[in-house]
N, C-alpha and C positions, 0 to 999 in steps of 0.2 A: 486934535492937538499934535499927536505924532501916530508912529508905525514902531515899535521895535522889534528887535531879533529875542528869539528866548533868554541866549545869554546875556544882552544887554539890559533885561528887565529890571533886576537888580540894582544895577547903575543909579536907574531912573528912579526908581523906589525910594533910591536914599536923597534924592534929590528934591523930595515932595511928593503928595498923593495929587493925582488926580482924580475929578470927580468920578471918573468915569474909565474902568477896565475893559475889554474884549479879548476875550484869548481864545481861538479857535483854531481847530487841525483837526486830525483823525492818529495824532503820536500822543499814547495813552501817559506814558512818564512825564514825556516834556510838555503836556498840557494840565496833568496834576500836579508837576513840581512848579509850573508857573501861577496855578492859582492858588498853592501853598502860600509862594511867594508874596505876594499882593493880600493876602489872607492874615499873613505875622507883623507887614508892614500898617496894614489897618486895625489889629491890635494894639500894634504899641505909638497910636497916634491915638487910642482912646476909643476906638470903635468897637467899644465890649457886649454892641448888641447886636446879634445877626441874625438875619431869617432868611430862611432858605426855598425858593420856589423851582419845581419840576415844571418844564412846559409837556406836557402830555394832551392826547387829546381831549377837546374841551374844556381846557384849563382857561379859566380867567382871571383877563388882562387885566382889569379893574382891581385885582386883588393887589398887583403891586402897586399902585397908584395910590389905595387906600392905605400900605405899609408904609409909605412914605410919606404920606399924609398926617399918618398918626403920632403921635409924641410919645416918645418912651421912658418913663419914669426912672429907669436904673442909668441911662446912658448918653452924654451927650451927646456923641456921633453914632452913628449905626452904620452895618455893612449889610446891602441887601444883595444876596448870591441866586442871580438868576443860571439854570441850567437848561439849555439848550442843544440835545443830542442830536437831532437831525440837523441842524441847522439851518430851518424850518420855522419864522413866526408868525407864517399866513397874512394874510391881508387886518385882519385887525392887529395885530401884534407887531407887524409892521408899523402901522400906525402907532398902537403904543409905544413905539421903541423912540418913534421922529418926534412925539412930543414930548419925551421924559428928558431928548438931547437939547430941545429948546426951551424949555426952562427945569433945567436940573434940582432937586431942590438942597438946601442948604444942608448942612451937618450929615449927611446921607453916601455911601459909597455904593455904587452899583458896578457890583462885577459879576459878567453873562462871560458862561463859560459852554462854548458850542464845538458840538462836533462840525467836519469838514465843510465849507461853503464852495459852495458848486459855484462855477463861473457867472453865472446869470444872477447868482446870490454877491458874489464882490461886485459889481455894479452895479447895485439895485439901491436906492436913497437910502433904506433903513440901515445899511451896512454904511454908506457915506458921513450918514447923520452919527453914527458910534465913534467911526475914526476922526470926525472934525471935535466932539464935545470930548471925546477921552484918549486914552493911549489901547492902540491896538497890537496885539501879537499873533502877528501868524506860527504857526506853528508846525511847520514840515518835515516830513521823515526824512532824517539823517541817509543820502545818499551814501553808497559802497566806500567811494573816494574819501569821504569827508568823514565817515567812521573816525581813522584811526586818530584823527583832529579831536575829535568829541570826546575818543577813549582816554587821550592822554592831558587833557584839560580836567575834566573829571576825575583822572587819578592825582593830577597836582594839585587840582582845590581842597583832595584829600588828606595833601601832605604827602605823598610819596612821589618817588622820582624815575618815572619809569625810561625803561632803554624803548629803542623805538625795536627792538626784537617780541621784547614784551606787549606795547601795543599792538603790534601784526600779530601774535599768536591770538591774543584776546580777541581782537575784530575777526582775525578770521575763524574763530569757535564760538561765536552767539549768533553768526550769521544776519548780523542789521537789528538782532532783534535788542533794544533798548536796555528793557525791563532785562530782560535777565543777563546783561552788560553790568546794569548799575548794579545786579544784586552780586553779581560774581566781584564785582573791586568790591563791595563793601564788604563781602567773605576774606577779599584779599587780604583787605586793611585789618581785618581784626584779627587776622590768622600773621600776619608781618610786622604790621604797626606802619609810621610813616618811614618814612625814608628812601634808597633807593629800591630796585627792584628790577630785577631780568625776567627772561624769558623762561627760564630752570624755574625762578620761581613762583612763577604762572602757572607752568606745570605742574609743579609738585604740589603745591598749595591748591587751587582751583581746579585746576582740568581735569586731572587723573586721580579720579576718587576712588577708581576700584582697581585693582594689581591688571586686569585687562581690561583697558581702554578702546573705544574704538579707533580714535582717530592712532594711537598707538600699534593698530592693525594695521590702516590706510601705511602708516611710512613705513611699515616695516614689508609692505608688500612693495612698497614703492623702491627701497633700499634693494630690491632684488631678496629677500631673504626668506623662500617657500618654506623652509621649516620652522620658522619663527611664527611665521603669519596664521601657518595648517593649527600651531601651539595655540596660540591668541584668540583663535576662531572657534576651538573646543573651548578654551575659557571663560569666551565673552556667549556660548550657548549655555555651558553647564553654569553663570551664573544669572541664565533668565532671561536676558537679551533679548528684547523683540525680534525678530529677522530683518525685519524693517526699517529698523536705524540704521542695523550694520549695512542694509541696501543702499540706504539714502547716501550716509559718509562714501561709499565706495563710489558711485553713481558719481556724485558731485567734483570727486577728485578726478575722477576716468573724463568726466564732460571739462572740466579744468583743461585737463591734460589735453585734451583734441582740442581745445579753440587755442591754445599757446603751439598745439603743434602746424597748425593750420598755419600762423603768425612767423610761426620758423622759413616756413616751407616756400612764405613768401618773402625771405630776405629779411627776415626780420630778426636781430642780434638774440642771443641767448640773454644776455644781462641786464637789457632794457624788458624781455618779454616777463623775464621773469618777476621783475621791478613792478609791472602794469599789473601783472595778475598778484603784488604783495604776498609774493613768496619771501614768508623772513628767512635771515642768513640762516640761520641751523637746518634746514628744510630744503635747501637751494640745490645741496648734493643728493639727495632721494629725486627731486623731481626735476633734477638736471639729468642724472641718470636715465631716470625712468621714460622720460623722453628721447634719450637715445639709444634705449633699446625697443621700443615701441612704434612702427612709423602710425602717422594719422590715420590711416584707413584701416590699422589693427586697433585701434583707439577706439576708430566712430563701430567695429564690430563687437569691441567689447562696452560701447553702451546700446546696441542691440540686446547684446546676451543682459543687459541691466534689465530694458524692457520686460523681454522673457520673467526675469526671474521677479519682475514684480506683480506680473499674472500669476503665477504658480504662488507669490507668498499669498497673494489675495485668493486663490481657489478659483482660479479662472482657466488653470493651465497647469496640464500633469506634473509629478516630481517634487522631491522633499526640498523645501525650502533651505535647508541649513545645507545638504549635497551640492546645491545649487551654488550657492555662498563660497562656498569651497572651490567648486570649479573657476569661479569669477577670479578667486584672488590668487591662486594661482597664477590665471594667465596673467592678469598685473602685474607676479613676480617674477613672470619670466620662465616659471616651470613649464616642459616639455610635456603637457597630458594631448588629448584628443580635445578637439573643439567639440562643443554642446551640438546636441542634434538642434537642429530650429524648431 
């Protein structure tokens, strides 16, 4: 019948059920807020009875056939919820799947919810026979670009009005990752309420849950400011800190910093590089700076000394991990020490 996008789901939904759902990916939120979706809309069309089938191994196919076969006392219509995590129905299940799309049967909803189909799997008839007898959703991870699209649609469906400061600081501290995107706005919304919302209050509210943040480390070594950062760095120890995080935040921004410095080096504008790499405004000054006191090949040595110091926090490579941590952010801010032995 058709193909839609996650967000279009909805649309369709209100439009009439079809007999027949497919929603598959490998993006855990956007493939269980879609078969929520399809899930409240077959409730409230009267489908109060639903069973639910695991494909695992040696699970039989026969078992749905018989479900849908059977008449159910409490319910006119029923919803049968097939679950398909490999997305994977073998050669009989295959087959089940082409006959259940050519004679669907009446008062019945069948929605198969699959993880990722492999290329060989989108061409294969039993994937053909799904998307002609019902509506299919693919389901694909929200690329880098397209974040900050995602973040501020979701925070207006939420009722609140965010600045585009606000979405860059968001997208760029979950790092892509959905799940805990949607749980951070929904902390937001309840810690705000709707309305508008900046970038201060992202931070204040969300980000910065403990008086030393990490990423509140990364700018303040970036701002040039070694006594601040040296402050931050006992902070974010004596309150537990794995070494490991404060690795990765530092690591990530130092790897930032060398492919925008590379990008300079070839002619490439400060205001556009910074634009591409979604450096929001409040941010622009630390890593405008930081870039020119830093040339690239002090960059690509300081994620060298990252390497290092991810061996030594694993126990693969002599020296105190937190010593370590400390020499790094340093040279990020610009202080005057000795460079690490190799």
């Amino acid at each position: 019948m058709s193909q839609v996008r996650p967000e279009q789901l909805q649309a369709s939904l209100q439009r009439g059920l079809a007999p027949l759902y497919f929603i598959h990916g490998d993006e855990p939120l956007q493939v269980g807020e879609c078969a929520d979706a399809v899930r409240a809309a077959a409730r409230a069309q009267g489908c109060s009875d639903r069973q639910v089938f695991s494909v695992e191994p040696g699970f039989d196919w026969d078992s749905l056939q018989a479900a849908s076969d059977s008449l159910s006392l409490f319910a006119q219509r029923r919803l049968l919820e097939l679950r398909l995590p490999t997305g994977k129905p073998g050669d009989r299940g295959a087959r089940a799947l082409r006959a259940w799309c050519e004679r669907p049967p009446e008062d019945t909803l069948l929605l198969i919810v699959s993880g990722k189909l492999e290329p060989a799997a989108r061409r294969s008839k039993w994937v053909q026979a799904l998307e002609t007898a019902g509506v299919s959703v693919p389901v694909w991870p929200v690329e880098a670009a397209q974040l900050p699209a995602w973040i501020e649609r979701r925070m207006r469906a939420a009722g609140m009005q965010p600045t585009p400061d606000a979405v860059a600081l968001l997208a760029d501290r979950v790092e892509g990752n959905l799940l805990a995107c949607a749980q951070e706005i929904e902390k937001l919304f309840l810690l705000g309420g709707p309305g508008p919302v900046d970038a201060d209050a992202v931070a204040a509210r969300v980000i910065d849950s403990s008086r030393y943040d990490i990423f509140g480390l990364v700018d303040a070594a970036l701002l040039g400011q070694a006594g601040r950062s040296q402050r931050m760095l006992a902070g974010l120890r004596a309150e537990g800190v794995e070494p490991v995080l404060v690795l990765w935040a530092l690591a990530r921004e130092i790897r930032t910093l060398a492919a925008m410095a590379a990008e300079l080096a070839g002619g490439g504008q400060i205001g556009r590089v910074l634009a591409k790499h979604r450096v929001w405004d409040k941010r622009k000054a630390a890593v405008g700076g930081a870039l020119k006191r830093l040339s690239r090949p002090e960059l690509l040595d300081l994620l060298a000394q990252c390497a290092r110091i991810d061996r030594v926090v694993k126990g693969r490579a002599a020296g105190r991990p937190w010593d370590e941590l400390l020499q790094l952010t340093l040279r990020l801010a610009g202080a005057d020490i000795l460079r690490p032995s190799a």
